[in-house]
C-alpha positions in Angstrom: 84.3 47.9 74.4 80.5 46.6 74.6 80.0 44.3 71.7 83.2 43.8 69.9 82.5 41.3 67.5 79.3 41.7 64.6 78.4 39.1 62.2 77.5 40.0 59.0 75.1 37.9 56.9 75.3 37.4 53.0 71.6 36.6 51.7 71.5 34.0 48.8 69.4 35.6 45.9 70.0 32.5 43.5 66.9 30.1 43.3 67.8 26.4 43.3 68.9 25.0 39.9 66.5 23.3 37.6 66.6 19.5 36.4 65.8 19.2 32.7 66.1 15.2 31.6 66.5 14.2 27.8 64.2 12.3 26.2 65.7 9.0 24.7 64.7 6.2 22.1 66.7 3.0 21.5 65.9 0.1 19.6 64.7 -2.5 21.4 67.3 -5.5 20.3 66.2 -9.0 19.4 67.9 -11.0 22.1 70.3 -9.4 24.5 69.6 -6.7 27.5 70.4 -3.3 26.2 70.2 0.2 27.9 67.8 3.1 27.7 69.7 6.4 28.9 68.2 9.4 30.3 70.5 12.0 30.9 69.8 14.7 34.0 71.2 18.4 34.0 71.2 20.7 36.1 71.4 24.4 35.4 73.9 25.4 37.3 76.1 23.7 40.0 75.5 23.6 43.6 78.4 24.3 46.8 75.9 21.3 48.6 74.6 17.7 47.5 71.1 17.7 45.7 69.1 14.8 45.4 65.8 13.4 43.8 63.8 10.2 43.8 63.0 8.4 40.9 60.8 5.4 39.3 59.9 4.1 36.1 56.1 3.3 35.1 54.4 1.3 32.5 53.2 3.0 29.5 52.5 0.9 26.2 55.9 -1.2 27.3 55.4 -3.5 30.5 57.7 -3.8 33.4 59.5 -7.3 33.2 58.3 -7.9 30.2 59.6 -5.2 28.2 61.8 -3.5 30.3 63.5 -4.3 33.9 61.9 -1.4 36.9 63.8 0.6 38.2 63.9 2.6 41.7 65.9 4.8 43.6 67.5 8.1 44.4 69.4 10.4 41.8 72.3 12.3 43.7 74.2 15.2 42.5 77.3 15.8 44.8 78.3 19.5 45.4 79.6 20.9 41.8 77.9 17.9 39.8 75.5 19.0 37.1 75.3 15.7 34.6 74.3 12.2 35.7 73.0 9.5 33.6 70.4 7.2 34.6 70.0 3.8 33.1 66.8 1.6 32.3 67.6 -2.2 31.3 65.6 -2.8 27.6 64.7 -6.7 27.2 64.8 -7.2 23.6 62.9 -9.6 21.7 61.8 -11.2 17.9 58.2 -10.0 17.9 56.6 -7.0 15.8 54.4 -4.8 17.6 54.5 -0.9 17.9 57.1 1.3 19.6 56.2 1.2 23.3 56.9 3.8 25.8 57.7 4.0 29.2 57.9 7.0 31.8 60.7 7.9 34.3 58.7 9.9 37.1 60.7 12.3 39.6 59.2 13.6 42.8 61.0 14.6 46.4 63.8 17.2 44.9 66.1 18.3 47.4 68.0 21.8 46.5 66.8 21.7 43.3 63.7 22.4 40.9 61.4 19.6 38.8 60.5 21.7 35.7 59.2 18.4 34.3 58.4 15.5 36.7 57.8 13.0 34.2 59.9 12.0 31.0 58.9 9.6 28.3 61.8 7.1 26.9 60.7 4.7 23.9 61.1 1.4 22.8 61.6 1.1 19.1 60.6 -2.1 17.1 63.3 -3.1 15.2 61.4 -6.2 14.0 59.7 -7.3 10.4 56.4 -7.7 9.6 55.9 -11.6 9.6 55.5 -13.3 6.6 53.2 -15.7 6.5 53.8 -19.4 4.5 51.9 -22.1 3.4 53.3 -25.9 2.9 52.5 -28.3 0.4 50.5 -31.7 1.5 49.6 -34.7 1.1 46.9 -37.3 2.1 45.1 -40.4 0.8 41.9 -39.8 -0.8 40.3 -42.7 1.0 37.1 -45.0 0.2 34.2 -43.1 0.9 32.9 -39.6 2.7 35.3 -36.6 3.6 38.8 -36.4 5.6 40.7 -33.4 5.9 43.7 -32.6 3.5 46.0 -30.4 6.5 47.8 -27.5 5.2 49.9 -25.7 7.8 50.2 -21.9 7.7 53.4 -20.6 9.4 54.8 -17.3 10.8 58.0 -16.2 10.0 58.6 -14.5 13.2 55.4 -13.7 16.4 53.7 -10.7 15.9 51.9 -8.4 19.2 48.9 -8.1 17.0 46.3 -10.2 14.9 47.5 -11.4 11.8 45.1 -12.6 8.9 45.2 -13.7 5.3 42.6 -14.6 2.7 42.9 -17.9 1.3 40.9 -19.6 -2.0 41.2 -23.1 -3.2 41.9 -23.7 -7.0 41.4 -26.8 -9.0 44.2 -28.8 -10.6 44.0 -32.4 -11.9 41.8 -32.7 -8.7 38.0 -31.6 -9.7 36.2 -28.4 -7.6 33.3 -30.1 -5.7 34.2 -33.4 -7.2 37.2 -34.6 -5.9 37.9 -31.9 -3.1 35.5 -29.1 -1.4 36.0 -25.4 -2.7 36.8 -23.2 -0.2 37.5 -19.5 0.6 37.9 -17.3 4.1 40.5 -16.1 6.3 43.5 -17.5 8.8 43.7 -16.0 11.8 47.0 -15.7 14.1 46.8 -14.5 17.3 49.1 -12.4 19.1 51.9 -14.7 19.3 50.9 -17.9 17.3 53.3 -18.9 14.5 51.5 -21.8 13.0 48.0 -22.1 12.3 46.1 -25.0 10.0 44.1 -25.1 7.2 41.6 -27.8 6.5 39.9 -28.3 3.0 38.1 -31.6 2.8 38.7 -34.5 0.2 36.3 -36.5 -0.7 36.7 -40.6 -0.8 35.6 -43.1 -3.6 36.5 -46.7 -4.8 38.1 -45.3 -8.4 41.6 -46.4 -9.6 42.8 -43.6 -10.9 46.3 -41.2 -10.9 47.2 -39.0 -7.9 45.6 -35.6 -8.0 46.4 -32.0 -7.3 44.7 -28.9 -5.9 46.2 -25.6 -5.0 45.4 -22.9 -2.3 46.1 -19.2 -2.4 46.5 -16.8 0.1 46.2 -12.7 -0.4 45.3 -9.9 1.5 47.7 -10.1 4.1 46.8 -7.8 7.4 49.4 -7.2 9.7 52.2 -8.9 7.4 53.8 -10.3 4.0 53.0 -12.7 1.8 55.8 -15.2 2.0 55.0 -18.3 0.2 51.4 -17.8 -1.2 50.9 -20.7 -2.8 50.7 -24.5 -1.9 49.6 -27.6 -3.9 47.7 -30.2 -1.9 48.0 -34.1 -3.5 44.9 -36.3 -3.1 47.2 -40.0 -3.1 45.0 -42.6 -4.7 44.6 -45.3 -2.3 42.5 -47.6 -4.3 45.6 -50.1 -6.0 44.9 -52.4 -3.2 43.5 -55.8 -4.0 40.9 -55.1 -2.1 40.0 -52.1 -3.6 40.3 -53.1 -6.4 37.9 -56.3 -6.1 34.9 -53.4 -4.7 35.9 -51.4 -7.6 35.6 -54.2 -10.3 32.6 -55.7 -8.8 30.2 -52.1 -8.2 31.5 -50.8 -11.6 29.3 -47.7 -10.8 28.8 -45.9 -7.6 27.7 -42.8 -6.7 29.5 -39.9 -3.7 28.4 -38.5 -2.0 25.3 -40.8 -0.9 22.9 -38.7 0.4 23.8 -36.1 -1.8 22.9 -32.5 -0.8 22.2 -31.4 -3.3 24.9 -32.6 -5.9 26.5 -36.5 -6.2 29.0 -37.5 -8.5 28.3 -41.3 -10.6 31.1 -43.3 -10.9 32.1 -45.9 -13.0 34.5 -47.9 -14.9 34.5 -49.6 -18.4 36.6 -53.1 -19.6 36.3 -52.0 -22.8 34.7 -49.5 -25.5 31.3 -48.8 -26.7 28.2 -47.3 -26.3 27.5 -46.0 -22.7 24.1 -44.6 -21.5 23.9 -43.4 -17.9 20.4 -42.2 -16.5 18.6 -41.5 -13.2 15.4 -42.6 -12.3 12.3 -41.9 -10.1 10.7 -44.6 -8.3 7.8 -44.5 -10.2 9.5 -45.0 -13.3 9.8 -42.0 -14.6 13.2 -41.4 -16.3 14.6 -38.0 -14.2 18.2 -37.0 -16.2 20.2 -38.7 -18.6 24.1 -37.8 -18.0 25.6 -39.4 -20.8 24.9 -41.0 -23.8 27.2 -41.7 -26.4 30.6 -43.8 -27.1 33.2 -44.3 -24.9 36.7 -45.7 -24.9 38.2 -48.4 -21.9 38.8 -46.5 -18.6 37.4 -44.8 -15.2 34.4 -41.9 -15.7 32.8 -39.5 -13.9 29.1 -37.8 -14.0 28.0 -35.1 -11.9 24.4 -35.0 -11.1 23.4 -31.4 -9.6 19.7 -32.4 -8.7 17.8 -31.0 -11.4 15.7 -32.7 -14.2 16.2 -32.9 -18.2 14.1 -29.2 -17.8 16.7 -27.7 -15.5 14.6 -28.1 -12.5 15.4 -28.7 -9.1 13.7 -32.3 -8.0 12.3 -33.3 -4.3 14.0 -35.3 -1.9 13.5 -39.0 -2.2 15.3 -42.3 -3.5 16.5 -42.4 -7.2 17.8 -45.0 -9.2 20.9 -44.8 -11.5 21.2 -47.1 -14.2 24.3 -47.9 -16.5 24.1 -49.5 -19.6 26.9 -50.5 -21.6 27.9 -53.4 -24.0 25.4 -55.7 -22.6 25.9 -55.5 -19.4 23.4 -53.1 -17.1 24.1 -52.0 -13.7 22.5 -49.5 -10.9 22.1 -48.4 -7.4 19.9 -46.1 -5.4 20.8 -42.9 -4.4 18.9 -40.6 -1.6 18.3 -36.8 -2.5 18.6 -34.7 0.2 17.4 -30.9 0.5 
């Protein structure tokens, strides 16, 4: 015998298996941590170990904000062909889009990436916001303009802007009068639940009932109406002594003063009969007469918009206002500014 043993070699012909990976969607959760799942096949089983790296990348959803990264290697054991690979979801109460994420495979040992990179998604699961509005209150005060403070809530954050139209609507309270008229739109950021309104009140020296305004929203972008209407009370705050002293001794007064361009005239009367009210220029010349005619006991108003008996705008300058009732005359000055 020369050679007595032979070896005899049996060539593989099989290519390595393929990994295919699912594609999974959960809902994100409101509070708790909650698992996205991919799950990784192979095509066939394997007589040795196979193994692939694996990371996850931000797409819309952020790491640690959205979702807790993950690294590592995935390891099929000799007849494995099904592992499951877990991504920790971080769920939260704001509304935004579904947000993806990727799972990216590279380094495949005995077997082949068909697809190195999956996409898992993140699906909102919260409501639009609906947006609120809340009844106020404030003292009218003596003179000029405060804010009246409405506050504009969020029912839950939202991952875009939110905006609503609001317009003010008379009551007992008088448009231009007793509070400004106003229109626009509230803005929330991403994030902000509470934003404030501001419509401006305007002061004065009259004894006279509390009064009432409304504001409505519409036009909601990025969420729901909720509570679309609020009532905002101008408290009088002129029963003080005090007050009541500058009240009874003016008997007429005139706010805004400068007035630009319109004023409202003011005044109060101890008892009835005939009441004239008039502006004047300084050179004598009688400009407007707001009322003439009877009038019982109580508080008045007159709104002057700066124009003569003719309709027409006047300059700017220093007018006089005169009061006659019963006897008794009274006046001020009142600047015209345009």
């Amino acid at each position: 015998l020369g050679q007595a043993v032979a070896t005899a070699t049996l060539r593989n012909d099989d290519q390595p298996p393929t990994l295919t990976l699912s594609v999974p969607a959960t809902n994100e959760g409101h509070r708790s941590v909650r698992p996205l799942t991919f799950v990784a096949t192979l095509a066939a089983p394997l007589s040795q170990t196979a193994t692939v790296a694996y990371t996850t990348l931000d797409g819309s959803a952020r790491a640690d904000s959205d979702y807790v990264s993950n690294k590592g290697r995935l390891t099929f054991r000799p007849g494995e062909t099904r592992k499951t690979l877990s991504v920790a979801v971080l769920g939260d109460q704001v509304y935004e889009p579904d947000e993806t994420l990727f799972l990216v495979f590279s380094d495949p040992v005995n077997l082949i990436l068909t697809t190195p990179r999956v996409t898992g998604t993140l699906l909102n699961d919260d409501p639009l916001p609906a947006i609120t509005i809340v009844d106020t209150a404030a003292a009218e005060g003596h003179s000029g303009i405060r804010a009246l403070a409405f506050a504009l809530n969020l029912s839950n954050p939202s991952s875009q802007p939110v905006t609503v139209s609001f317009t003010t609507l008379g009551g007992t309270a008088t448009a231009s009068t007793d509070f400004l008229t106003g229109r626009g739109k509230v803005v929330f950021n991403p994030g902000q639940t509470r934003r404030t309104l501001n419509v401006g009140i305007r002061g004065d020296l009259l004894r006279e009932p509390d009064e009432a305004f409304a504001v409505l929203l519409s036009a909601p972008l990025n969420g729901t109406l909720g509570r679309a209407r609020a009532t905002g009370t101008i408290r009088n705050d002129d029963a003080t002594a005090k007050a009541a002293a500058m009240a009874d001794t003016l008997g007429l007064t005139a706010f805004p003063n400068p007035a630009n361009p319109t004023t409202t005239l003011a005044y109060s009367l101890d008892e009835d009969g005939p009441v004239r009210l008039t502006l004047w220029d300084l050179l004598g010349q009688r400009t407007r007469t707001l009322v003439e005619g009877w009038q019982s006991a109580g508080v008045y108003r007159a709104a002057w918009d700066g124009r003569d008996e003719l309709g027409r705008p006047v300059g700017t300058g220093v007018y006089l206002y005169r009061l006659e009732t019963g006897g008794r005359v009274l006046q001020g000055k009142l600047l015209l500014v345009r």
